[in-house]
N, C-alpha and C positions, 0 to 999 in steps of 0.2 A: 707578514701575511701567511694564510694556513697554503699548506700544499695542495696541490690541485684532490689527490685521494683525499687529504683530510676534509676537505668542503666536501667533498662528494658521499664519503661518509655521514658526515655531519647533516647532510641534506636525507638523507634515508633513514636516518633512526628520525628525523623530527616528521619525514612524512608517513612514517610505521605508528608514531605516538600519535602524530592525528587519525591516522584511519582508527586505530585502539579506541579511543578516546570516542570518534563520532559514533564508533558501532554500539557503546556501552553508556553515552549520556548524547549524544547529538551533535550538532555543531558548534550548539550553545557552551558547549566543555571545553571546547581548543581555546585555551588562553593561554598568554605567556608564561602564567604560572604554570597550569598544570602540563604547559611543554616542555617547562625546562623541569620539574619536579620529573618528568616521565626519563628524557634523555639525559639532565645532568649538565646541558649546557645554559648560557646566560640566557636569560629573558627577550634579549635583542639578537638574538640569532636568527631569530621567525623574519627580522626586517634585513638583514643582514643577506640569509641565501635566498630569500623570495620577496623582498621588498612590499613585505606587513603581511597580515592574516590573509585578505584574499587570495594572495598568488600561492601561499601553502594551501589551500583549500582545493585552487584549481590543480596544486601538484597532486593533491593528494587522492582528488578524481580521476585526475587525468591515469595515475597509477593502478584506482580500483580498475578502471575501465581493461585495463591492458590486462591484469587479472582475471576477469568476466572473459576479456575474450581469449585468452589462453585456456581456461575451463572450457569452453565451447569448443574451440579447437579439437579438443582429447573428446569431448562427445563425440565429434562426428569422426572423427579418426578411428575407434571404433566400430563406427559404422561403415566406412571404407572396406576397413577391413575385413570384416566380418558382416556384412550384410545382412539381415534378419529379413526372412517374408513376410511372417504374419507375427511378428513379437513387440508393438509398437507398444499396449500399453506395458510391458513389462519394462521398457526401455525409459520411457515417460516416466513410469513411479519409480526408477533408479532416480536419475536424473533430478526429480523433484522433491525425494527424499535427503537427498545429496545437499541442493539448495537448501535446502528448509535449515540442515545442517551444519552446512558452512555461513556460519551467518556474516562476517566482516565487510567483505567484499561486497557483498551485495547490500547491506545494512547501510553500505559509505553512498552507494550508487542511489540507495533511495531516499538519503540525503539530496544527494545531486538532483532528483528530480521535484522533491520539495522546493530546494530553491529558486530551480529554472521556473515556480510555476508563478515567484513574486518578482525572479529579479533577472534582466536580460543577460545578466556578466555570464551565467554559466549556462544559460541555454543551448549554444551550438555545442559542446560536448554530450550534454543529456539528446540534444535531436541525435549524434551521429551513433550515442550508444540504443537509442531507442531504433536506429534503421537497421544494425549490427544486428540486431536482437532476431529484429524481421528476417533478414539476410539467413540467418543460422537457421530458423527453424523452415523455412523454405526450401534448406539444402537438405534440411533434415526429413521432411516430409515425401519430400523427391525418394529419398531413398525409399520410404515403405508406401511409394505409390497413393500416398494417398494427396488432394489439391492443395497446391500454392496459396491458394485465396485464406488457407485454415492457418496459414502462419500469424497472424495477426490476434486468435483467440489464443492459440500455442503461447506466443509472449506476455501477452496481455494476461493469463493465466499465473502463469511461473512468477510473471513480477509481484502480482498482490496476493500469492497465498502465504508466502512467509508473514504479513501482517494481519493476514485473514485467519490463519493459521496458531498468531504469537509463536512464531520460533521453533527452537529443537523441542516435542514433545514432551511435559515432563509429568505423562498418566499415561497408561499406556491403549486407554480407551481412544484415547486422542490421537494416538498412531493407526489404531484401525480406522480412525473417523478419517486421516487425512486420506490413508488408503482407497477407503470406498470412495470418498468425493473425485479422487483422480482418476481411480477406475471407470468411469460414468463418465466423466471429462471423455475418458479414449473409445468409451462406448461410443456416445454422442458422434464424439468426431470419426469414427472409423462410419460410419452411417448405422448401428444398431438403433434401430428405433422403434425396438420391442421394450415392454416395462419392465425394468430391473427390479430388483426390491426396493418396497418404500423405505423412506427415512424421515424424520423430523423436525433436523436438524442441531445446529450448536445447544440448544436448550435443553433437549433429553440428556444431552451427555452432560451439562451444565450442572442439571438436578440429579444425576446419578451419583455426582462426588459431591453430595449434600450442599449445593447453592441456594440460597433462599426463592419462593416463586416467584419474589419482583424484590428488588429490591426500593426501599424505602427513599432512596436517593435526596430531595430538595423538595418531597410533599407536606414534612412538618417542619420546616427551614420556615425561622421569619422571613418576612419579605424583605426586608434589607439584605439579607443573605443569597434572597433568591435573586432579588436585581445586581448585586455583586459577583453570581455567578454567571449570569448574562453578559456582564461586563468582561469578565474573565474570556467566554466562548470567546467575544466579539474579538480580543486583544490576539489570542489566540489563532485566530483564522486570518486575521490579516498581519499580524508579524511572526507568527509560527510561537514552536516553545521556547527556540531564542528570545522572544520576544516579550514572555508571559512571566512579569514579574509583579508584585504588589504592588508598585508605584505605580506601572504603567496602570493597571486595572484600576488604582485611584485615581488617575487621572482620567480615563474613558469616562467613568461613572461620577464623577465629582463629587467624590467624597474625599474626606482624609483618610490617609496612610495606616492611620490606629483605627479608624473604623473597620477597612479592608481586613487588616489584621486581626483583630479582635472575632471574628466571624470565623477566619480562616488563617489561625496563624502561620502553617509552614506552608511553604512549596505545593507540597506532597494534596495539601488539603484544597489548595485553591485551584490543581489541575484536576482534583476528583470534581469539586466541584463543576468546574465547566466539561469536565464528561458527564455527569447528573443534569448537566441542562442543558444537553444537547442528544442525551439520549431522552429525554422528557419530549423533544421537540419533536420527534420523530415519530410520524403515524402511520404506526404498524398497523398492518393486511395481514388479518387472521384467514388462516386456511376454513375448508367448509362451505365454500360458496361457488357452486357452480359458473362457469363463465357464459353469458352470452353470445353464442356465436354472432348474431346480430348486432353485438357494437364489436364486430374484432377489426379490425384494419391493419392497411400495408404495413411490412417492416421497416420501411423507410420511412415512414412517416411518423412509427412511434419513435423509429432512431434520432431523429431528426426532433422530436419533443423530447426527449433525454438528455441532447445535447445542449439544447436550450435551459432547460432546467438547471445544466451545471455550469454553463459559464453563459455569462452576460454579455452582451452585444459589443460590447470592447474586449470580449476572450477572458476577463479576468471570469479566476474560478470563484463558486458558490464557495464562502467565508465558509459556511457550517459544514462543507466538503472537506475541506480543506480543513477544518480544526478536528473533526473527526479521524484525519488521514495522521495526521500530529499524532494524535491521541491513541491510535494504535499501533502506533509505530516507540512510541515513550512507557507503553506497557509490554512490549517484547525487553524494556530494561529493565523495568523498576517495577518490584514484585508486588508491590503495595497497590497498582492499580490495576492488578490482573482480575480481581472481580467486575472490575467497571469493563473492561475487556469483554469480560464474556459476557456479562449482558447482553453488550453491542454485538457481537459476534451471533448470542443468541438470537437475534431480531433480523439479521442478514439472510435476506433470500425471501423476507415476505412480502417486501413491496416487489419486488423483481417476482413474486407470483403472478400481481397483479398484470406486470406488463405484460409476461412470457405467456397469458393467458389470452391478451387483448392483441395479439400479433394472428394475424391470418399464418397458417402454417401448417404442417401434414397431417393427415387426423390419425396420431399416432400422442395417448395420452404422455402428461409431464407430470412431477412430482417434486414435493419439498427440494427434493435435492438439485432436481434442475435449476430449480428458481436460485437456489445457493449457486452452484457452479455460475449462471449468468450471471449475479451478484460479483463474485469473484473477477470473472471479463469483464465487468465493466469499470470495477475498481481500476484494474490493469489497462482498460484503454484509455482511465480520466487520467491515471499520470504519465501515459504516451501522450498525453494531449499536451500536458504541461511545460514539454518540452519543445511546442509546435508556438510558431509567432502566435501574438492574440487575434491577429487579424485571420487566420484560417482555423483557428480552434475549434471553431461550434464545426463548421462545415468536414471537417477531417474527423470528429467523432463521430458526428453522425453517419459517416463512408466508413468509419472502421466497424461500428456496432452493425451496422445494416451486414457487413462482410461475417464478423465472428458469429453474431445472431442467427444469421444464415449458414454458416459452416456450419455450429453444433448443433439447431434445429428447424434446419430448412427443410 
């Protein structure tokens, strides 16, 4: 038998290769093989010190998590120490730059919340790191005086901008664009609610580095192509990218294996495809149209039709949420789907016009960029939610959004 150090060892390099491994292909990559290709030990090790793939999974959260909150820790520790009056967004774009940055850790953690959102084994880790989250920015906001109630848009923020974001910037227009959006964020939240400069979002910047005005995506696709990428989204949102293989998508659609193939031979093609048809689905709110104050109503009440919209009366979340959430999370790895990226990226913040426009609120105008940053919160509070049983799901978005909605423009 190994020595008590050698198993403990042995146990850290294979839960270091899985975090590597999930932050750079998913979860879908941790196999026996590619664990013992990474550490160098037997294939049966993974069953051996965690009795199979799960219990390595849940070590290997359980470890991001202890990570995340050692990082928060040295935030506020700083702020102990050195207390700031009025320096809150300069604090906030540290902090957020920082994340955007380090991506592992957090890459593994939003893993973790992916799963909690199909499968119950991991959800009490993902609920205690989504309260943790709460917790920190509450402590943190205490400090520069500004409300408790704001912690909820705070996390719900920081989570979905690394996807909203794609990762470590790699144009450097892209680091002004993350800048300005977070500066706004702190605007908002500090109560500024004079008009900053307009902006127009991911799409200006999109077209600046020579992106085409729409891309062509599945509108001259036979239609066998196009229903096999239907089939692809479908597979996609209810067993994630783990999930989304050729076979399965033959079998959703009931076709054969070589027809699937034959359309879309590799991998690479069959997930662009279900980003082309799911970004087809989605109908976009062109800016240009004045809002009526006469249809605007309470914030609770559109919180509360948001929530609805995203998860179903048994909690489970909206498939095309949820394959979209995949999907931008699988284009911070793999470079080949970073145009389908930004599309989607480009087209965030227009429907969230619409809402931010139809909410009763201060008569104090909004702009592209708000309806982005609300966009962004609410990414961030659909996978707080995923970590909440299905039976309080709807009801706890719609308290969190009515909370962050109100914190940034009440």
């Amino acid at each position: 038998m190994p020595s008590r150090a050698t198993s403990s060892s042995a146990r850290e390099r294979l839960v270091a290769a899985a975090a590597d491994l999930i932050a750079t292909g998913g979860v879908r990559s941790v196999t026996a093989r590619t664990l013992a290709e990474a550490t160098g030990q037997s294939p049966s090790a993974v069953n051996y010190h965690f009795d199979g793939r799960e219990g390595l999974l849940a070590a290997t959260f359980e470890e991001a998590a202890g990570d995340i909150s050692a990082w928060r820790s040295g935030w506020l520790a700083t702020l102990a120490a050195d207390p700031p009056s009025d320096a809150f967004a300069g604090w906030f774009l540290a902090l957020t730059l920082e994340r955007v940055g380090s991506r592992t850790a957090f890459l593994v953690l939003r893993e973790l919340r992916h799963q909690s959102a199909r499968s119950p084994a991991h959800r009490p880790l993902a609920r205690q790191e989504a309260e943790a989250a709460d917790r920190f920015w509450a402590a943190a906001l205490a400090q520069f005086g500004l409300p408790a109630e704001a912690a909820g848009a705070c996390a719900d923020y920081t989570e979905a901008i690394l996807g909203i974001h794609g990762g470590p910037p790699d144009h450097p227009d892209q680091t002004a664009w993350l800048v300005e959006t977070t500066r706004r964020f702190c605007a908002r939240l500090s109560g500024d609610r004079g008009q900053a400069p307009g902006w127009d979002g991911w799409r200006q910047f999109a077209r600046a580095r020579g992106a085409p005005e729409a891309s062509p995506g599945l509108a001259t696709a036979p239609a066998s192509a196009v229903r096999i990428a239907g089939a692809a989204a479908a597979v996609l949102g209810r067993d994630g990218m783990e999930g989304l293989t050729h076979r399965a998508v033959a079998a959703e659609i009931g076709l054969s294996l070589a027809a699937v193939s034959g359309h879309f031979p590799s991998r690479v093609s069959l997930v662009r495809a279900a980003f082309d048809h799911l970004i087809a689905s989605i109908q976009l709110v062109r800016g240009g149209v004045a809002p009526d104050p006469a249809v605007r109503r309470p914030l609770i009440e559109v919180a509360a039709e948001t929530a609805e919209a995203l998860f179903d009366e048994d909690g489970a979340a909206s498939p095309g949420l949820l394959a979209l959430d995949e999907l931008l999370t699988a284009a911070i790895r793999e470079p080949d789907l970073r145009r389908d990226a930004e599309d989607l990226r480009a087209s965030r913040g227009e429907n969230s016009a619409k809402l931010l426009h139809g909410i009763n609120h201060a008569a104090y105008p909004v702009d592209g960029l708000d309806a982005h940053i609300l966009s962004i919160a609410t990414t961030g509070a659909m996978r707080s939610a995923y970590a909440q049983e299905p039976a309080v799901r709807r009801p706890w978005l719609a308290a969190r959004l009515t909370a962050s909605v109100g914190a940034l423009f009440g």
